[in-house]
N, C-alpha and C positions, 0 to 999 in steps of 0.2 A: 713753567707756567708764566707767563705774562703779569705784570704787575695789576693789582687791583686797584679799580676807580678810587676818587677821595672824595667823591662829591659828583652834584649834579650837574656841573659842567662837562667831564670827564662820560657821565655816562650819556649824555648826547656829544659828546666828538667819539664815543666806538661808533656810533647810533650811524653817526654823518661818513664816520670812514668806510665803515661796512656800504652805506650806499654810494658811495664815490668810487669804491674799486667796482664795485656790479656796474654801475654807467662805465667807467673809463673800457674796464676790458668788454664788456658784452662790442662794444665800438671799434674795436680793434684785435678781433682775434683773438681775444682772452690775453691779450699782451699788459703788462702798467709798466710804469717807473716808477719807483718809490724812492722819496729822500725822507729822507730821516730827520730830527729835529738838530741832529750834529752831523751835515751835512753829507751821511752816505748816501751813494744812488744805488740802486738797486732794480734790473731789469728784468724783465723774463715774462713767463707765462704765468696766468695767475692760478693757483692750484685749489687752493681751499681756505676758510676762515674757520676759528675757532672759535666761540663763544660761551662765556659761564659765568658762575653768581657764586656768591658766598655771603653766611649770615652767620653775624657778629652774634655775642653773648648777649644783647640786647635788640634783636631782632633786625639790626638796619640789614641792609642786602649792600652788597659791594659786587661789580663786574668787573670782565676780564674780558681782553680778547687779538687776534692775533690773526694774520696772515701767513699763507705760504706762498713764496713764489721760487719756480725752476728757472734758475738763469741759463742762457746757451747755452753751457757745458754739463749743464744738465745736475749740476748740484743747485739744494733745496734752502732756501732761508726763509728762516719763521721770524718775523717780525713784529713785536709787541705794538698794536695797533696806536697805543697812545704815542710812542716813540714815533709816527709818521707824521711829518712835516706839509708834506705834500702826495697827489698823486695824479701824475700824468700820464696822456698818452705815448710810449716810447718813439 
């Protein structure tokens, strides 16, 4: 599972990534590049996002969320959404 938000900065940057890979691929064939915040790049096709919540012993809500993308060889990497740096058109 993806690490959980810490706060509300955190859950508008899933908010802004989730809609940055929708513009970037819908524009290119469902293709991204994704770099990371420790500078891996990461190509392919974009496959699917994952999205979820969890609630503390004292009711705050914490999210979670994460991409998948199939590089040209056709293996899958899932990607812990905060972990994203940037995302470009390939």
């Amino acid at each position: 599972m993806s690490r959980l938000t810490s706060g509300p900065q955190e859950i508008e940057y899933l908010k802004n990534t989730q809609q940055r890979l929708r513009d970037v691929a819908s524009q290119n064939q469902w293709r991204v590049k994704i770099i990371t915040h420790n500078g891996v790049e990461i190509e392919g096709h974009f496959c699917e996002t994952s999205d979820g919540s969890r609630v503390d012993g004292s009711g705050n809500f914490s999210y979670h969320g994460s991409v998948t993308i199939i590089n040209r060889n056709g293996n899958a990497h899932t990607i812990d959404r905060l972990d994203i740096n940037s995302i470009e058109s390939p």
